[in-house]
Backbone bond lengths (Angstrom), bond angles and torsions (degrees), N, CA, C in turn:
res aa  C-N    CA-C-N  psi(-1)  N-CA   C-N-CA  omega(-1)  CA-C   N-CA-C  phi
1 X - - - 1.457 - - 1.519 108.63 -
2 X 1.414 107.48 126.49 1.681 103.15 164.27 1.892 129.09 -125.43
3 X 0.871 109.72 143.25 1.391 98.06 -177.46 1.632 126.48 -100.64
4 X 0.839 94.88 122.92 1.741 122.22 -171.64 1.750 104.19 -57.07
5 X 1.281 114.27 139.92 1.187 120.89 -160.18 1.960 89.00 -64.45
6 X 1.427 125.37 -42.98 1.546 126.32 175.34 0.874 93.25 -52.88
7 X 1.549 141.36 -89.15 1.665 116.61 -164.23 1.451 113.09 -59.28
8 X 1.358 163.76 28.31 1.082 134.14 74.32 1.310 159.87 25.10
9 X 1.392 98.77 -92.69 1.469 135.54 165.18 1.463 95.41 -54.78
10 X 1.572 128.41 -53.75 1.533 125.89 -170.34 1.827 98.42 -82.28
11 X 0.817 116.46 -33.39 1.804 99.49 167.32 1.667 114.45 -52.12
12 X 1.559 111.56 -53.11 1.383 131.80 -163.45 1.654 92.50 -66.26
13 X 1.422 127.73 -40.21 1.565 124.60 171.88 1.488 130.67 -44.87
14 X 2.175 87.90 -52.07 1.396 89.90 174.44 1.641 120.14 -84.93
15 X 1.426 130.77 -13.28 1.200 104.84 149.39 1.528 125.10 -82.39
16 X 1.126 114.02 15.69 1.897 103.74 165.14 1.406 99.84 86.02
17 X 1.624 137.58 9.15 1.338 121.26 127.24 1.141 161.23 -53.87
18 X 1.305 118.44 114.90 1.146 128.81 -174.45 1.668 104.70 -77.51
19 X 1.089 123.54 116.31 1.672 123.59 176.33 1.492 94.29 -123.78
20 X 1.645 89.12 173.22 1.471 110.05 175.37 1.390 93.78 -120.98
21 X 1.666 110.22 164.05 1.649 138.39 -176.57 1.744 94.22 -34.01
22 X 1.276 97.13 -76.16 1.654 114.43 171.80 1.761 99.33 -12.55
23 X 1.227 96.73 -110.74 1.332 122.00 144.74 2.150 112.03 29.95
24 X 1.350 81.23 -82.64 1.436 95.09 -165.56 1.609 104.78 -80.72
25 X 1.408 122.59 -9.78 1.318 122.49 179.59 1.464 107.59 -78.40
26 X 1.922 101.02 -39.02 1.357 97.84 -159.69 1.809 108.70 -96.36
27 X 1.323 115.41 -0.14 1.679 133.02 145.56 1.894 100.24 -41.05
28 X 1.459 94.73 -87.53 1.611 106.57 179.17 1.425 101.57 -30.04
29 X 1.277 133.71 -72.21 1.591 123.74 -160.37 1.767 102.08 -61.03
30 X 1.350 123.47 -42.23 1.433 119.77 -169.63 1.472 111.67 -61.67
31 X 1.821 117.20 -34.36 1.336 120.74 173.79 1.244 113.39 -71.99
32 X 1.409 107.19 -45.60 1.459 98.65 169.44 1.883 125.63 -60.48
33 X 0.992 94.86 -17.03 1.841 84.13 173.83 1.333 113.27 -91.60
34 X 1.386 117.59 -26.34 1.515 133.20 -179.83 1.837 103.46 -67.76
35 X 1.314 116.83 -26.53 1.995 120.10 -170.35 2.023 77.99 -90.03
36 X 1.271 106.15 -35.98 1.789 100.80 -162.95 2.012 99.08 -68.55
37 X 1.252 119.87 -30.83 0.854 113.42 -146.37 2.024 89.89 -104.88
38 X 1.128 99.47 4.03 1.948 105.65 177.54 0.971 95.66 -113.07
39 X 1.852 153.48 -14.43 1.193 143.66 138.95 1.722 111.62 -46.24
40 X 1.261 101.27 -43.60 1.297 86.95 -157.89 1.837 107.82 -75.50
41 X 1.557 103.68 -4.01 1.341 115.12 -177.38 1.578 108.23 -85.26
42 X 1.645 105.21 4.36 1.560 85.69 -157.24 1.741 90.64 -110.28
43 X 1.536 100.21 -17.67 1.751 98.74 171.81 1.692 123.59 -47.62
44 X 1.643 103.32 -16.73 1.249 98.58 -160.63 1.922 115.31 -98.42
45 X 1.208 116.58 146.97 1.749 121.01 179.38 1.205 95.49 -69.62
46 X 1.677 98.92 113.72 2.017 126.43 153.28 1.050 99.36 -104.41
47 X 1.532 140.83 -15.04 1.355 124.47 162.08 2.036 114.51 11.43
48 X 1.558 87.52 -88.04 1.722 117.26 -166.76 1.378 89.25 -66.37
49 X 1.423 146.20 -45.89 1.601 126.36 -139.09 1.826 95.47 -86.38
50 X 1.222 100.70 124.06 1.209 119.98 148.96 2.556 123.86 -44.70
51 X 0.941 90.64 114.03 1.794 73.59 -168.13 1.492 90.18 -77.49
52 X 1.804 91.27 152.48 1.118 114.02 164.93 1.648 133.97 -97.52
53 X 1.315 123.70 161.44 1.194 114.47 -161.97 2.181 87.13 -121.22
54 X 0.774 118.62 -20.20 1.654 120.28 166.82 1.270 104.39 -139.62
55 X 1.245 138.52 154.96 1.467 134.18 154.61 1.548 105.95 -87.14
56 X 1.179 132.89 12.54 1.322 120.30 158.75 1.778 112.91 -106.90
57 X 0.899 141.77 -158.30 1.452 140.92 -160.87 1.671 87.09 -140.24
58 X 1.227 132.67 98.36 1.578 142.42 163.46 1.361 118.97 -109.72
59 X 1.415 114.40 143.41 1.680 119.85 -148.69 2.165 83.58 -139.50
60 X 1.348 99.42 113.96 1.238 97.50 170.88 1.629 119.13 -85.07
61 X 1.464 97.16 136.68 1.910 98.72 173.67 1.121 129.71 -94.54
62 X 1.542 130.22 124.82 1.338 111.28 -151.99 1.393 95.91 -139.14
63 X 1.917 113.18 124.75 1.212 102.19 -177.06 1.613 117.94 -59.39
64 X 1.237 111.79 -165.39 1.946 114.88 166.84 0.797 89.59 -88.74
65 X 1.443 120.22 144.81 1.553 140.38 168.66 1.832 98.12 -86.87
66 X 0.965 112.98 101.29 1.631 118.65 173.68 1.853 107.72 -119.98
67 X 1.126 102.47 143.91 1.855 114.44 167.89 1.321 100.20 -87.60
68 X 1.584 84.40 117.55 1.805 110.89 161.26 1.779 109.18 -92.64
69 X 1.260 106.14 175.37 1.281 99.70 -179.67 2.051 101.32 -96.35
70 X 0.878 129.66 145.25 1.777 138.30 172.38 1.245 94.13 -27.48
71 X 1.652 115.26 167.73 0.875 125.02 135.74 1.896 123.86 -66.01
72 X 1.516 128.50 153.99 1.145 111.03 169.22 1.885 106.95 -88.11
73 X 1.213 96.61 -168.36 1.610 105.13 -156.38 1.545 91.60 -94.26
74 X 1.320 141.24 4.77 1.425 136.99 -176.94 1.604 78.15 -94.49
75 X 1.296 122.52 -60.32 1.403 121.53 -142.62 1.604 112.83 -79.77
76 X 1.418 111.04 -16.83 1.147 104.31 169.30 1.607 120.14 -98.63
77 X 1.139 126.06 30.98 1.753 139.20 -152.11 1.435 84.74 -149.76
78 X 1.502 122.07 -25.19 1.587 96.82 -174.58 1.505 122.95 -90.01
79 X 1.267 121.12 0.58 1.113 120.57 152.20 1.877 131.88 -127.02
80 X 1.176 76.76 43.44 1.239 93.95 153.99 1.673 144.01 -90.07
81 X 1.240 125.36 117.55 1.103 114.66 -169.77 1.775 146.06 -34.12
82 X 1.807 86.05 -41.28 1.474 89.25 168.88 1.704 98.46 -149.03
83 X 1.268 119.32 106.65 1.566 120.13 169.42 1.375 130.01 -92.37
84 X 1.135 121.01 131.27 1.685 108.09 154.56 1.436 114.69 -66.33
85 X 1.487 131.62 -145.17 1.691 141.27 163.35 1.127 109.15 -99.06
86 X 0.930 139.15 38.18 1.791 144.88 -164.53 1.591 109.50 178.72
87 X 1.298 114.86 -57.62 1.419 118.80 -170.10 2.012 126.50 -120.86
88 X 0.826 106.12 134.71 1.674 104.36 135.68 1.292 136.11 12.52
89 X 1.155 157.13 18.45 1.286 146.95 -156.22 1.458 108.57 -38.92
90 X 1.226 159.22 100.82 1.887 155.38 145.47 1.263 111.34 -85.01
91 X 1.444 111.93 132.27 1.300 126.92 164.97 2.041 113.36 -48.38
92 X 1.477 105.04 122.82 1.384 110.39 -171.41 1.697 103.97 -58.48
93 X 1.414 106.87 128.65 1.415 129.32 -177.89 1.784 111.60 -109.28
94 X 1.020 124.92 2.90 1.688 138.02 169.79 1.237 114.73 -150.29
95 X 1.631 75.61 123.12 1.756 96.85 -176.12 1.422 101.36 -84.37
């Protein structure tokens, strides 16, 4: 498969690039070595390989999930920028 400097130019559209001639020729040659260079990935036996999800080995840390008690309603109003005695004050977002 090769890609034509127009499909190109129509990739470079749909992400909202603006290129030049230059530009869009030397797109075309980079895709084209990038489709040359996933052929050449596809000659090879994955049969056996297991896929990977990172090529490094990562171990997630996860605190204990334990119940705390809430905050109370003084303590979360007291630093707040602008409160009433009950609520929140936010700048109106619907007109």
């Amino acid at each position: 498969m090769s890609v034509s400097e127009k499909e190109a130019r129509y990739v470079a559209d749909l992400a909202r690039l603006q290129l030049t001639e230059q530009e869009v020729s030397s797109l075309a040659k980079d895709m084209n070595n990038i489709l040359g260079y996933m052929d050449l990935l596809n000659e090879l036996d994955t049969t056996n390989v297991e896929p990977l999800e990172h090529v490094i080995e990562l171990t997630s840390r996860f605190r204990p999930d334990k119940a705390e008690s809430p905050l109370s309603h003084d303590d979360a109003l007291k630093n707040a920028p602008d409160a009433d005695t009950d609520y929140f004050r936010v700048p109106k977002v619907i007109e």
